[in-house]
N, C-alpha and C positions, 0 to 999 in steps of 0.2 A: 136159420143161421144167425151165429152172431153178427153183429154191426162192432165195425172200427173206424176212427178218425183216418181222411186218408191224409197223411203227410201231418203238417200243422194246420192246416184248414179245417173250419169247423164242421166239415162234410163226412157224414157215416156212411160209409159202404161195408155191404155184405163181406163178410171172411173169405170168399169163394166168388171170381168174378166171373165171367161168359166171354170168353175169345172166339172170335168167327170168321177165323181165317179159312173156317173148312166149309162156308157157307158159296153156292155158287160151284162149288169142286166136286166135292166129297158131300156133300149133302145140297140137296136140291132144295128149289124151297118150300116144299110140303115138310120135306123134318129140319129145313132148318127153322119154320113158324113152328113144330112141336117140340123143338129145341129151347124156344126162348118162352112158349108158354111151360115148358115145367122149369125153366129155370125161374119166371116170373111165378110160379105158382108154389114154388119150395121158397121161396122170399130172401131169392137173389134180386141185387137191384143195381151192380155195374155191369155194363156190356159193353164191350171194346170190340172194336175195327179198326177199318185204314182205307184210304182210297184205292191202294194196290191189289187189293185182295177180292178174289181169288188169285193167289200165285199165278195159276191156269186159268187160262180165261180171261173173258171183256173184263177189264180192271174196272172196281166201283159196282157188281155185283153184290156184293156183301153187302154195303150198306145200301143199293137200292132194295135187296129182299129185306134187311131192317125197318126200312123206308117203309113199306108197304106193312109190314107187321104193325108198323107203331098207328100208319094209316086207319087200320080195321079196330087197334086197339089204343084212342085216341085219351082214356080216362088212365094209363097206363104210365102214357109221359113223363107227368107229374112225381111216380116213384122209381123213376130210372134217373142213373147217374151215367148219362151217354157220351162215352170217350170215341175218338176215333185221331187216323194219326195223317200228317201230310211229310213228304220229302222226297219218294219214292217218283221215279219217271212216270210216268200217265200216257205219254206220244212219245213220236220221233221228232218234234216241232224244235227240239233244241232248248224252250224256256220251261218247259212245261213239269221240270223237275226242280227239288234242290230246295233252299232254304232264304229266299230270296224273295225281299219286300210285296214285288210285283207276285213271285208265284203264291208264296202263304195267302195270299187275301183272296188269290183267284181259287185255289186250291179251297179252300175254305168256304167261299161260296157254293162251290160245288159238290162238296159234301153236305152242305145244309137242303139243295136239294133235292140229290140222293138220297137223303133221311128224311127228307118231309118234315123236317121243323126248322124252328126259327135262333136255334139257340142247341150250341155242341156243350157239354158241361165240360170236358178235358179234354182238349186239345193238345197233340203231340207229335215232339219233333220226331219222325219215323227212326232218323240217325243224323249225324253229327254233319253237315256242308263243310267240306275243307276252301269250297271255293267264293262263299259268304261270310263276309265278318257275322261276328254272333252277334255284335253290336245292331245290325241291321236286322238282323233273324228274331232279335230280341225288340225291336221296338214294330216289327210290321205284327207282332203275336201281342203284343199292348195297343196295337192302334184295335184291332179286333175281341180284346177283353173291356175296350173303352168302349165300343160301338154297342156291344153285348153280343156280342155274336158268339162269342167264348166267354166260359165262367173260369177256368183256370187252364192253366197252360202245364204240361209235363214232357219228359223227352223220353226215348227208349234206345238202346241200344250205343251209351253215351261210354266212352270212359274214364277214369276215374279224374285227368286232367283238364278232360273234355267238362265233366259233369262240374267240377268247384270253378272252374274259369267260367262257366254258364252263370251260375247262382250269381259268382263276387259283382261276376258286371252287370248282370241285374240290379243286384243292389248298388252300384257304384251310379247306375243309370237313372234310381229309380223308378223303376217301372216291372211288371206283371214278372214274378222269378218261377221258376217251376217247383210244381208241389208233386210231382211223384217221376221214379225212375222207372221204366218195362224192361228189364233186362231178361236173358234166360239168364234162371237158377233154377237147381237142381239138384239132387243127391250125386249126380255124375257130372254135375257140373258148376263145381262152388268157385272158381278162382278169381269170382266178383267180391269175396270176402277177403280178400286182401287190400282192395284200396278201396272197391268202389262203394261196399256195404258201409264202412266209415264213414263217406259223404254222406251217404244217405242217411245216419244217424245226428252227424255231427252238423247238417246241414237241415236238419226234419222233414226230408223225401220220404213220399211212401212208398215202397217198393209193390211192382204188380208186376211177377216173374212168369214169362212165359217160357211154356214148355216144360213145366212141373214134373210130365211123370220120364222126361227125356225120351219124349216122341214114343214112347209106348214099353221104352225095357226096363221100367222099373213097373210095370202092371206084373210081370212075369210073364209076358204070353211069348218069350225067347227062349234060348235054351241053346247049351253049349255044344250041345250034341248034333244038331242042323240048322242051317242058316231059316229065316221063313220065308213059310210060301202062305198061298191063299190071300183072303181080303182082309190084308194087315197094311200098315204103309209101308214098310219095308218088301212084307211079303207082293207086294206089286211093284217098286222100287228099291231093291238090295243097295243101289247105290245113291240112299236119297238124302244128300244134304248133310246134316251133322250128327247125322242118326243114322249115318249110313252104318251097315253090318261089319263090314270087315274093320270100321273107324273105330267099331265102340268093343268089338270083339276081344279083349283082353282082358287078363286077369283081375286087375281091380273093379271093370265091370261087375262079374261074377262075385268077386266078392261083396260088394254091395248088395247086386242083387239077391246072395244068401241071407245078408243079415235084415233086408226088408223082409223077405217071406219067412224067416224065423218068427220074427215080430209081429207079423199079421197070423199066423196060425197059433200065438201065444192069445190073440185077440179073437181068433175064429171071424178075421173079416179078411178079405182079396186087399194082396200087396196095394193095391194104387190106393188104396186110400190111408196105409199109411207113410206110403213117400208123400201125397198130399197131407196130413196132418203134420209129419216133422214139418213141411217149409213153410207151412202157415206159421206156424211156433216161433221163424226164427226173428231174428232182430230187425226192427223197419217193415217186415213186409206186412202189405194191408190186404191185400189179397190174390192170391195164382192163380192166372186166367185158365180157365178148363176149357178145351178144343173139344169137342164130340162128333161127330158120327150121326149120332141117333141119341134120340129123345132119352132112351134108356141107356145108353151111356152115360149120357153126364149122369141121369137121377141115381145109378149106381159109385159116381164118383161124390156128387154132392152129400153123399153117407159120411162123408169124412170128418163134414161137422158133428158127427155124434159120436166120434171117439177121440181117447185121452190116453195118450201117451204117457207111462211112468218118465219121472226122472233117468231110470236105471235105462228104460227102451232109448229111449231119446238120446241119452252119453253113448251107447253101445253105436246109436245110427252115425250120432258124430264121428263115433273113432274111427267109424268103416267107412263112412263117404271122407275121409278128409283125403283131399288131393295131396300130393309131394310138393312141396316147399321149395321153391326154387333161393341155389343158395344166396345168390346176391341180388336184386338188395335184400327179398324178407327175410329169410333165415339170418343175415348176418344182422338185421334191426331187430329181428323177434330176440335173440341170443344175448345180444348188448345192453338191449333194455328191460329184459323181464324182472332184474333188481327195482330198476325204477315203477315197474307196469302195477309191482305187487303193492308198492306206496298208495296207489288208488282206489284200490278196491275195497 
């Protein structure tokens, strides 16, 4: 795989990063270890968590099977770029969530021993604390890049006013600003490219977008003709989350999903890898985290670094994922200023 700078940081990570939120759930830890050996073994080298994860389940499973991975495979360390996120509630103790001096440091610690090392490389705010100044949330994530216990700091699930009020007071502060956004993007899910993909350019965030193939309907394994069944996540959850069936069941779905597997049978390779190759492509992102299953799952998605989208594929997947414009404010600022926009180019 190729290597990219992630953000402005002089740090290279693979094009394709390892999410394992399905580690502890959905994969136990015999394939979630032959999970991260062939992601390690095809020469990936970011792998992201969070202390909440598994959704289901003792929270903090994920990173202690990580934990134990990196244990057996201690020469390993050294070529991983180890993200993991804090924000999310842990108990019912009341402090034990949120963004907050006292929890980030405690939170933090206990992911380092979860992991079995001494040092998280990205560190991230899970989502945004309405009930924490950022001011504080920003200087307890600098007390912990001072100490070294964190190498940089990044946020997920920010929005777009959330995401530049994070940066400016950073820098207003002085102290440790965030080098990459996790947002979900998607071909069925772009409406971060109206405000938010602009910070991330205009700001030097690296985007590392979860949920790439949108929870599994841009693979093509759906179909307009019956909802699914069987060992799918839908098919054992029809109503699961933002992927639920009847939510995504509509027409520009399907349209989407036509002009992916056009595209992939002009290529002779399976849809998911080229809804993964468009969002690698697009602007800021450094790499979309791949969820798996099984060993052979990803190593069947990690193909994506070996194909190349024309110009002509790539315009045609834009036309077809672009979401509708809501008319005020974008439409009414895309309309006003496109005289001006064309001055730039």
């Amino acid at each position: 795989m190729r290597k990219r700078l992630l953000g402005r940081t002089g740090v290279l990570v693979t094009e394709f990063a390892l999410g394992t939120m399905t580690f502890g759930q959905e994969a136990g830890e015999q394939a979630a270890g032959q999970i991260l050996d062939q992601y390690v073994e095809s020469g990936g080298n970011l792998i992201d968590t969070a202390d909440v994860y598994p959704p289901v389940g003792p929270k903090g499973t994920s990173e202690e099977i990580i934990g134990r991975w990196l244990k057996r495979n201690p020469a390993k360390r050294d070529t991983i770029v180890l993200a993991t996120k804090c924000r999310g509630r842990m108990d019912d103790s009341g402090n034990s969530e949120g963004l907050s001096r006292r929890w980030i440091i405690r939170a933090c610690e206990m992911s380092l021993r979860r992991l079995q090392t001494d040092c998280i490389d990205l560190y991230q705010a899970h989502q945004w604390d309405p009930a924490t100044p950022i001011e504080e949330t920003l200087g307890a994530f600098d007390i912990l890049v001072r100490s070294g216990k964190v190498r940089y700091i990044g946020v997920s699930n920010f929005t777009g006013w959330q995401l530049e009020r994070t940066v400016l007071t950073a820098r207003h502060m002085g102290v440790s600003a965030p080098v990459s956004l996790q947002p979900q993007y998607n071909m069925l899910a772009r409406e971060i490219e109206w405000e938010i993909v602009p910070v991330c350019v205009e700001e030097g965030l690296g985007i590392l977008p979860w949920g790439p193939l949108a929870q599994g309907w841009l693979s093509g394994k759906y179909t307009r003709e019956a909802a699914p069944s069987g060992a799918t996540r839908l098919g054992e959850d029809p109503n699961r989350g933002l992927e639920a069936y009847d939510r995504r069941n509509v027409e520009r779905t399907w349209r989407v999903v036509d002009a992916v597997q056009a595209v992939a049978s002009e290529l002779g390779v399976p849809p998911a890898r080229v809804a993964l190759r468009w969002l690698a492509d697009r602007p800021a992102v450094a790499a979309p985290l791949l969820g798996a299953r099984t060993a052979d799952q990803l190593r069947d998605n990690l193909m994506a670094a070996e194909i190349t989208l024309s110009d002509e594929q790539s315009l045609r997947l834009d036309e077809e994922s672009a979401p509708a414009t809501p008319d005020y404010p974008y439409r009414l600022l895309a309309e006003s200023t496109a005289e001006r926009r064309k001055l730039t180019w």
